[in-house]
C-alpha positions as CSV (number, residue, x, y, z in Angstrom):
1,X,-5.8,37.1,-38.5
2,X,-7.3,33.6,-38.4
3,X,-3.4,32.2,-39.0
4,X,-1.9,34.6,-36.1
5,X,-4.9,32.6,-33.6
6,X,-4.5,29.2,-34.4
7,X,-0.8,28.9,-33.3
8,X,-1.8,31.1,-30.2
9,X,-4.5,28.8,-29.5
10,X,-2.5,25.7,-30.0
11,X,0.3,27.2,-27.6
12,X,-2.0,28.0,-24.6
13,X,-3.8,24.0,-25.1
14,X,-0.4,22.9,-25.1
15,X,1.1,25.0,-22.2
16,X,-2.0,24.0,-20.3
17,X,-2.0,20.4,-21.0
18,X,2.0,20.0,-20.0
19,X,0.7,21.7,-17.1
20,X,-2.0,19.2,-15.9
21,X,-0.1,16.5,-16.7
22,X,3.1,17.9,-14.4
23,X,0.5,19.1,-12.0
24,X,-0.5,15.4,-11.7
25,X,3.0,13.5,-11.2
26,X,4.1,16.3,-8.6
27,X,0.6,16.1,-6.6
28,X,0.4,12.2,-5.6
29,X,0.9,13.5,-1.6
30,X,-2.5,14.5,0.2
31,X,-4.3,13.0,-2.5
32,X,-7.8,13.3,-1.0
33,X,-10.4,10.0,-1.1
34,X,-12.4,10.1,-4.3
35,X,-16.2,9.4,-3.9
36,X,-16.8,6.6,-2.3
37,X,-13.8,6.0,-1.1
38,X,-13.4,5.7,2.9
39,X,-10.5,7.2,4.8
40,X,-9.0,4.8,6.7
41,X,-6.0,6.4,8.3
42,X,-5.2,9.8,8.4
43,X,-2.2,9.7,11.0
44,X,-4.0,10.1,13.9
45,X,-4.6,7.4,16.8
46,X,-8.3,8.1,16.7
47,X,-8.7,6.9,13.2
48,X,-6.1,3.8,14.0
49,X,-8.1,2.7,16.9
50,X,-11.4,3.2,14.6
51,X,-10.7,1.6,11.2
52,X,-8.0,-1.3,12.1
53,X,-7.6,-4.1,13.9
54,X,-4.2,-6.5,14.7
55,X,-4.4,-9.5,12.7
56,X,-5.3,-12.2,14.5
57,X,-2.8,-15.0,12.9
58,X,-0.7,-17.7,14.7
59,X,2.3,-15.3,16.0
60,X,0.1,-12.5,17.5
61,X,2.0,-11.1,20.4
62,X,0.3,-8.0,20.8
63,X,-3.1,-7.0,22.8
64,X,-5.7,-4.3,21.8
65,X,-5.8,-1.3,21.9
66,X,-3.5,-1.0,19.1
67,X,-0.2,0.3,20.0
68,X,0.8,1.4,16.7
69,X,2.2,5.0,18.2
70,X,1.2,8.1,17.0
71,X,4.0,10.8,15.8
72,X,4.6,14.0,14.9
73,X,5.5,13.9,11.0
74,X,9.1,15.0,10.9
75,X,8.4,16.7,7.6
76,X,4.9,18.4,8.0
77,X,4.8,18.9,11.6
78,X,1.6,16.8,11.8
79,X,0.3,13.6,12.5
80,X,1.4,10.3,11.7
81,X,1.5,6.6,12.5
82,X,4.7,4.3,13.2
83,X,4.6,0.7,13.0
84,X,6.9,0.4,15.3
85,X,4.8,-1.4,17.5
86,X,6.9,-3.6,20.5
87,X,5.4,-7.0,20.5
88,X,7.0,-6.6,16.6
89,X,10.7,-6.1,17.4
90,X,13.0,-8.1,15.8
91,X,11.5,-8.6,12.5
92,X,8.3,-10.8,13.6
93,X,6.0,-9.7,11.1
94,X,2.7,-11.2,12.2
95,X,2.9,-10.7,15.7
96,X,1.6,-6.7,15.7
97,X,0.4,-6.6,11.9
98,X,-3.0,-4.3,11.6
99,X,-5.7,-4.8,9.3
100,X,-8.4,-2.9,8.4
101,X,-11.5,-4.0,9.7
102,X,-13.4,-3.8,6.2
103,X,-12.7,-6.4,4.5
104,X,-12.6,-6.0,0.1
105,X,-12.5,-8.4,-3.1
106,X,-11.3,-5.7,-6.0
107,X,-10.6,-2.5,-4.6
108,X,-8.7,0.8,-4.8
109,X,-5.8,2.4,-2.4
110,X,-4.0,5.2,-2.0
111,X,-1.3,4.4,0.8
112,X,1.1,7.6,2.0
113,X,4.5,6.0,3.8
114,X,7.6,7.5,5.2
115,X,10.7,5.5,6.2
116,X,12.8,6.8,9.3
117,X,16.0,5.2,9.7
118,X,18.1,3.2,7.0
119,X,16.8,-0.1,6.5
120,X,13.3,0.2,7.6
121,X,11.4,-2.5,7.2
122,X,7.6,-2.7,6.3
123,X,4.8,-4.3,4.1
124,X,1.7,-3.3,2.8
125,X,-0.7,-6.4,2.5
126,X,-3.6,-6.4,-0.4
127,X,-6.5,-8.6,0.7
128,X,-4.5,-9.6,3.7
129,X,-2.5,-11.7,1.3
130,X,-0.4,-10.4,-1.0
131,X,2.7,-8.2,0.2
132,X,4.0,-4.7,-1.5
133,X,7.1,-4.4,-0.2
134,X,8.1,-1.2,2.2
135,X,11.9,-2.0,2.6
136,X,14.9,1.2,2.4
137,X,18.1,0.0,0.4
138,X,16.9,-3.0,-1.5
139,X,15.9,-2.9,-5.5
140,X,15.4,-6.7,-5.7
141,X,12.2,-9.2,-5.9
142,X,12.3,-8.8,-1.8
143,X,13.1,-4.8,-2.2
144,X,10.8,-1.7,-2.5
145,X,7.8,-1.8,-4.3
146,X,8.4,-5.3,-5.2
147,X,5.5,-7.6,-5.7
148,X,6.7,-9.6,-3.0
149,X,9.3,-12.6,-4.3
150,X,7.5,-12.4,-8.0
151,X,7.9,-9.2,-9.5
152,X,10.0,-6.4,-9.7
153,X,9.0,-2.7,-10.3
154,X,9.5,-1.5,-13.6
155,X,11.1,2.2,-12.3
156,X,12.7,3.1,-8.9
157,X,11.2,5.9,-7.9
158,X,11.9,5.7,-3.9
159,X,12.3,8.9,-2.7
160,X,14.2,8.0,0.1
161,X,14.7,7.8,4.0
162,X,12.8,10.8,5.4
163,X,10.4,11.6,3.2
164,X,7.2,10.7,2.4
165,X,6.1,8.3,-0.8
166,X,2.8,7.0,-2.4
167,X,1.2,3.6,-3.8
168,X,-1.8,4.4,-5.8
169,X,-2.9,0.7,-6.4
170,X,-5.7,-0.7,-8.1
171,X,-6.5,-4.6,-7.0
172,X,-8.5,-7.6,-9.1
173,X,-9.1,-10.3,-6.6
174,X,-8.7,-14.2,-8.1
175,X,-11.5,-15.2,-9.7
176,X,-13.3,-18.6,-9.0
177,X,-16.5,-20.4,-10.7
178,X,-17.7,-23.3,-8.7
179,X,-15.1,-22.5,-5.9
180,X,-12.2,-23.0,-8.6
181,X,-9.8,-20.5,-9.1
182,X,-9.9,-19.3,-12.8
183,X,-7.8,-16.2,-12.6
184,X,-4.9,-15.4,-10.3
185,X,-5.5,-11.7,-8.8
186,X,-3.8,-8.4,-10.3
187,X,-2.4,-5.4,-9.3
188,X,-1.5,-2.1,-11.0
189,X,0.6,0.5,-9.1
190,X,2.0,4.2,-9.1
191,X,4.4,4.9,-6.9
192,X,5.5,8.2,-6.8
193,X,3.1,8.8,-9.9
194,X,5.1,6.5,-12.0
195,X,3.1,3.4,-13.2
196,X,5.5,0.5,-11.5
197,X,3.6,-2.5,-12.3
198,X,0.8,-2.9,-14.9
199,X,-2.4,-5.5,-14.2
200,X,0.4,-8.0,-13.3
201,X,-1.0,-10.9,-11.7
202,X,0.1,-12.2,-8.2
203,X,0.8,-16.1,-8.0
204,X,0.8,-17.0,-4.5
205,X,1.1,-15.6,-0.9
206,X,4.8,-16.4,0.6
207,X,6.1,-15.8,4.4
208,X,4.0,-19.2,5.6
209,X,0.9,-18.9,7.7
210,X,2.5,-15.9,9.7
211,X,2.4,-13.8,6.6
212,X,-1.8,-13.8,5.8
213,X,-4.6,-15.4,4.6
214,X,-3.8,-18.8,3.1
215,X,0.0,-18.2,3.9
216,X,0.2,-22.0,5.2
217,X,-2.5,-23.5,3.0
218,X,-0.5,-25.4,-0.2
219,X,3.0,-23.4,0.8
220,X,0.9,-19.9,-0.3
221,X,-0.4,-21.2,-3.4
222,X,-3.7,-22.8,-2.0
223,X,-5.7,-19.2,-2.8
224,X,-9.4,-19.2,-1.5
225,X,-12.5,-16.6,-2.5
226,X,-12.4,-15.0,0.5
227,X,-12.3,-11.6,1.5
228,X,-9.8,-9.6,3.4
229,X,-8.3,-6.1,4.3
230,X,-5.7,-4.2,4.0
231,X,-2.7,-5.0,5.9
232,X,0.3,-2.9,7.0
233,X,3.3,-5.1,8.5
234,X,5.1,-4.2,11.9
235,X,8.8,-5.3,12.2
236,X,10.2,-3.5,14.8
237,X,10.9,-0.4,12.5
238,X,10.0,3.4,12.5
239,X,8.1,3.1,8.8
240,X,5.5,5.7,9.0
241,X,2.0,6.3,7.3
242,X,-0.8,8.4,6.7
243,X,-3.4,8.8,4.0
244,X,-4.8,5.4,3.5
245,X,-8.3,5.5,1.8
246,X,-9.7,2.2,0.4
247,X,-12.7,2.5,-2.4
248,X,-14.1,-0.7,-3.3
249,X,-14.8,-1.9,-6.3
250,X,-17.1,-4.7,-6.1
């Protein structure tokens, strides 16, 4: 009897743990914020006007409120958010950027996006500083999921134009002691549930002073301990999001 229950037993732990693990990969859309994480977008213009700001660097064009518009979600039927603001048209990241208001150090994010039209263009900013790229048609160290210019993803897992993706990213800020840096920041990401980059560390910010904090100070490389939120880059292209939650860290 005992020799007809282990294998029984064995099957249904195995059945069950294939199951969790597939349940896992197939459920990184709607992932709801985890305690004490804060929702910071959830496609709706209420939460946009709430939680973000428009970075304030040297190309800002645009003027609050945000005009970031709010859209119907061409695969759920609800709400979403384009970056497709005007003062960004033509590929002038910078000039209708948002930010969150709350700024982080080492932090968590889950970041939902959806790409209209071939070629969209996008960005999504850690610390205001370091660009994941959001770009349809590219698999290069400027294409999706790139570390921006530094490092490419280790799996393309893009799901493609109309329909909806995920970064799960975990975020070490650079380190300093005595106001020196000792360590450059890290980043781990899913995308799509597939583990893209692992704790790889970020050397500089590129795109000049238009592009985020210390973009012009040293050519990108001059990094300073401060604080700063998470950025999403307009460019004149229908990229769309929902689901952003943020849990610090530190």
């Amino acid at each position: 009897m005992k020799s007809l229950l282990k294998p029984s037993l064995f099957l249904i732990l195995a059945l069950f743990a294939y199951s969790s693990s597939f349940g896992q990969k197939q459920s990184y859309l709607g992932t709801p914020p985890p305690r004490g994480a804060k929702l910071y977008l959830d496609g709706s213009n209420a939460s946009l006007q709430q939680n973000w700001t428009y970075w304030k660097g040297p190309r800002l064009a645009a003027t609050p409120p945000l005009k970031w518009p709010e859209v119907i979600d061409p695969v759920d039927g609800k709400k979403a958010i384009s970056s497709n603001d005007p003062a960004g048209a033509g590929g002038k990241y910078g000039a209708a950027d948002i930010v969150t208001k709350d700024e982080f150090r080492d932090f968590e994010a889950h970041v939902e996006f959806l790409i209209l039209k071939e070629g969209g263009n996008s960005g999504v900013y850690l610390q205001n500083r370091y660009e994941i790229q959001v770009l349809d048609g590219d698999y290069g160290l400027h294409g999706m999921a790139a570390v921006i210019n530094e490092t490419l993803p280790t799996a393309q897992v893009y799901n493609g134009v109309g329909k909806w993706n995920a970064y799960d990213i975990k975020f070490q800020a650079a380190k300093f002691t005595e106001g020196k840096l000792v360590e450059k920041a890290k980043v781990t990401i899913h995308f799509n549930g597939v583990k893209i980059h692992d704790q790889v560390s970020i050397q500089q910010v590129w795109g000049g002073p238009n592009s985020g904090i210390d973009g012009g100070n040293e050519g990108g490389k001059g990094i300073t301990d401060t604080p700063g939120g998470l950025k999403l880059q307009a460019e004149g292209h229908d990229v769309l999001y929902r689901n952003i939650w943020i849990k610090p860290l530190n």
